[in-house]
N, C-alpha and C positions, 0 to 999 in steps of 0.2 A: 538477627540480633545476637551477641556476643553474649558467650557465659557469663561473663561479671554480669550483665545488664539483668539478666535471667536472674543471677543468684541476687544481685540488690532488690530485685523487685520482690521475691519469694520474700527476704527480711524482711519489707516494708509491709506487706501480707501478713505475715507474723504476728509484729508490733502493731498492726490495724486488728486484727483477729486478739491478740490478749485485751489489748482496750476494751473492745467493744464486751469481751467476757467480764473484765474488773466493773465496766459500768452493768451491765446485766447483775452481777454478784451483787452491785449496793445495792439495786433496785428490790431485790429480793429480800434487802432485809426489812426488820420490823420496826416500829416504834420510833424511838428519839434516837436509834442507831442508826435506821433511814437517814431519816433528815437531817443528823449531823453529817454523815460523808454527804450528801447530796449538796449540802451548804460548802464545805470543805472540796468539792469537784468542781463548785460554780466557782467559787473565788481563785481557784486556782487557773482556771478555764479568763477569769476575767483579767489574771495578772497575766499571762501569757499573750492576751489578743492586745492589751493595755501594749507590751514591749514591742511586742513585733510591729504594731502600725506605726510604735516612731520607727522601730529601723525601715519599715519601710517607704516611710517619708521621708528619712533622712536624704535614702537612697533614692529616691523621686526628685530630690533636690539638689542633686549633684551629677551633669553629663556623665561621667565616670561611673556614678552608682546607677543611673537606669540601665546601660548593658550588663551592669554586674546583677542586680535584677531578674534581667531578662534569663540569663544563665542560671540563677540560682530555681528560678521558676520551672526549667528540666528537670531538677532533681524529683522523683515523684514527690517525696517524704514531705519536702518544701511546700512543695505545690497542693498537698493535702492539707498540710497545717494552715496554709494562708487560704483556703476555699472552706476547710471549717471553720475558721474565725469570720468571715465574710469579706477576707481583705483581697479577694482574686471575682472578678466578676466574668463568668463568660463572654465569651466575643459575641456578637449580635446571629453569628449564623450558628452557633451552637445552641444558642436559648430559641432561634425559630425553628431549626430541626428536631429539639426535644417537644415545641411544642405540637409539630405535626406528627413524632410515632407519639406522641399519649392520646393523637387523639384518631390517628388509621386504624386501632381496634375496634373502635365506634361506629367509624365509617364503615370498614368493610362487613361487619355485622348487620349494614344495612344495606349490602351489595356495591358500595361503593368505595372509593379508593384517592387517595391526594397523594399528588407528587411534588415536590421542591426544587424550584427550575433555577432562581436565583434570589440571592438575599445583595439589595444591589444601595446602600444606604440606607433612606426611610421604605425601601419599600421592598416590596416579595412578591416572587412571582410565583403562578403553581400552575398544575393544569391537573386539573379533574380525572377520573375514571368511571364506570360504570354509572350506578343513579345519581351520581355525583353531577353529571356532564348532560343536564337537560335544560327545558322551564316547567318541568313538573314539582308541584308542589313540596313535592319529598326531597328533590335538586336543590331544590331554595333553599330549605333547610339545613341541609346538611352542609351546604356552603356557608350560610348566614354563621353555623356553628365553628366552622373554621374560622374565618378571621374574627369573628367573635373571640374566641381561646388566644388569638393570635392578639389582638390590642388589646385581653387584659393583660395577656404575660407579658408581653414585649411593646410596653408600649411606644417606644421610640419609631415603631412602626405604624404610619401614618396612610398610606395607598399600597393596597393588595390588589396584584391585578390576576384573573382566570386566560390564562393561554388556551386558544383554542386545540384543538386535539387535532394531530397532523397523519395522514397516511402512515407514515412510517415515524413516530415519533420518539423511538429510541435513537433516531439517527441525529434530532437537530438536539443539538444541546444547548446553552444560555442564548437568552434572548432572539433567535436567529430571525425570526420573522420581525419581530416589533421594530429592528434595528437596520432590519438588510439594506435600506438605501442611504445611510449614513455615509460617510467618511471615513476612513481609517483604516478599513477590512486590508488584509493581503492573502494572497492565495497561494495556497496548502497544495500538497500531494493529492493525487484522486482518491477516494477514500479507500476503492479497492487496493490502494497500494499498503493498508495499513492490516498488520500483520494481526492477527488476534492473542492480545496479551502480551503484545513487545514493543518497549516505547520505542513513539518516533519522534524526533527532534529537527522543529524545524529554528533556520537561526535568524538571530534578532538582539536589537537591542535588550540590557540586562539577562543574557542568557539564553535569549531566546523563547520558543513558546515549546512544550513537551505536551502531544497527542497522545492518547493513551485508549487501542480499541479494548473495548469486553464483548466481545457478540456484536449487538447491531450494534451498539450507543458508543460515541465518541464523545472523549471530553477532553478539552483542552485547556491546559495549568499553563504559568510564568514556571520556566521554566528553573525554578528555584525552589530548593526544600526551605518550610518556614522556620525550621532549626538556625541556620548560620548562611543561607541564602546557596549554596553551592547546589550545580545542575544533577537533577534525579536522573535524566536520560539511561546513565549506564547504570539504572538502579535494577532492581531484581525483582520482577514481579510472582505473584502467586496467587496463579490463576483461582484455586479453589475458593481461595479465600476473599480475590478481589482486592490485594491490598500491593500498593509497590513500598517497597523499603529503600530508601536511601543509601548508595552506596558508602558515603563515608561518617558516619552517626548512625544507620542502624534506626533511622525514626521511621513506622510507618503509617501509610495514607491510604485512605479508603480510594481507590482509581475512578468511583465514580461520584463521590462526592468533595473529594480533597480533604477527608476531615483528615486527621492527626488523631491515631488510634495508639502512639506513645507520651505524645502530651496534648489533653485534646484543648488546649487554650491556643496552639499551634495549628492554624489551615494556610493548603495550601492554596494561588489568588487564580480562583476559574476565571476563564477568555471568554468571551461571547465568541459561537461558532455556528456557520450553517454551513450548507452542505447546494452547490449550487449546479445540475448537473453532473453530478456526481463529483467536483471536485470542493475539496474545505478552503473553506475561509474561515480566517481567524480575522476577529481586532484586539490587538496588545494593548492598548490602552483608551 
């Protein structure tokens, strides 16, 4: 990430940190000097969200103005103001991912554990861990409470399906078994060829598909950053942290889950991948 990037964000930190202090400071005050700024912050709050959803409809309504949108939606500053007004909604795999870390404190307080394999339209797929992964009463439960949490929040989510738990199941990534006799699949490097922490690039239509090992688990993205579509391949990974950064923007992505940890309304698009004999298959579309 480039200094400017650094020092914008620290501003934006700033002007988020004195706000949040100015509203703290009314909140502490007494009387009819309360609730006149508290009145005086809502109406101001409500002329601001009032202007911005037309310019943002304007701009919804003009080919020209959704890319210009979409750009303005990288600025952080932008992208805060329009998600505190409620005019930026999460993408569908960010609002099922929030919903499963609020609710793995839960679970593993009960010995057990959920993983998120794919968010693939109406539906999500997971696989279990510990007492999670039985037909004991306690299993039931604590399943019934997941997708429970999962269709109140998200309700666009209709069929959650439990992947079964595989030998080695950091190794198969999206879909691999529910999908392995389909159509589509093409075949990958052997996975022993894939270096730990250095992307591999296999080619393909739009860019091709980018492999990315961390240890055992491989996952495999379109090989395009969700910034402005250009190929991550020669991007720079960091190991520690798990994350690759896009060589030319400087946006980074979580390598095993493709979130966009620069702007997270930004993912990148995971491949269904198995692993067959030791060698990968992907399908790109």
């Amino acid at each position: 990430m480039t200094n400017s990037v650094l020092e914008q964000a620290d501003v934006v930190q700033d002007l988020a940190k004195r706000a949040d202090s100015a509203v703290e400071a009314v909140r502490n005050l007494q009387g009819d000097a309360r609730e006149t700024a508290l009145a005086m912050k809502a109406a101001i709050e409500e002329f601001h969200k009032s202007a911005l959803t037309r310019v943002v409809q304007l701009l919804k309504a003009d080919p020209r103005g959704k890319e210009l949108l979409f750009s303005m939606i990288d600025v952080p500053e932008i992208f805060a103001m329009l998600s505190m007004h409620g005019l930026l909604r999460p993408d569908l795999s960010s609002r099922v991912r929030r919903v499963i870390e609020n609710v793995r404190p839960y679970m593993q307080s009960h010995g057990g554990d959920v993983e998120l394999v794919e968010v693939s339209r109406d539906t999500v797929r997971l696989r279990l861990a510990g007492s999670c992964n039985g037909c004991s009463m306690s299993a039931v439960t604590l399943r019934n409470g997941v997708e429970e949490a999962l269709r109140e929040s998200v309700p666009e989510i209709t069929n959650i399906e439990v992947l079964p738990n595989e030998p080695t199941p950091t190794l198969i990534s999206v879909g691999s078994l529910l999908t392995a006799n389909q159509k589509g699949w093409i075949e990958g490097p052997a996975a022993e060829q894939l270096e730990d922490g250095k992307p591999y690039r296999m080619e393909g239509e739009n860019g091709g598909v980018l492999l990315l090992r961390m240890g055992n688990q491989i996952q495999a993205f379109r090989n395009a950053c969700a910034h402005m579509g250009l190929p991550l391949d020669g991007g720079m990974i960091d190991r520690e942290a798990g994350t690759i950064t896009c060589p030319w923007h400087g946006f980074r992505f979580d390598c095993r889950t493709g979130e966009c940890l620069t702007a997270p309304h930004a993912q990148l698009e995971t491949l269904p991948l198995r692993v067959d004999a030791g060698i990968i298959h992907v399908r790109p579309a």
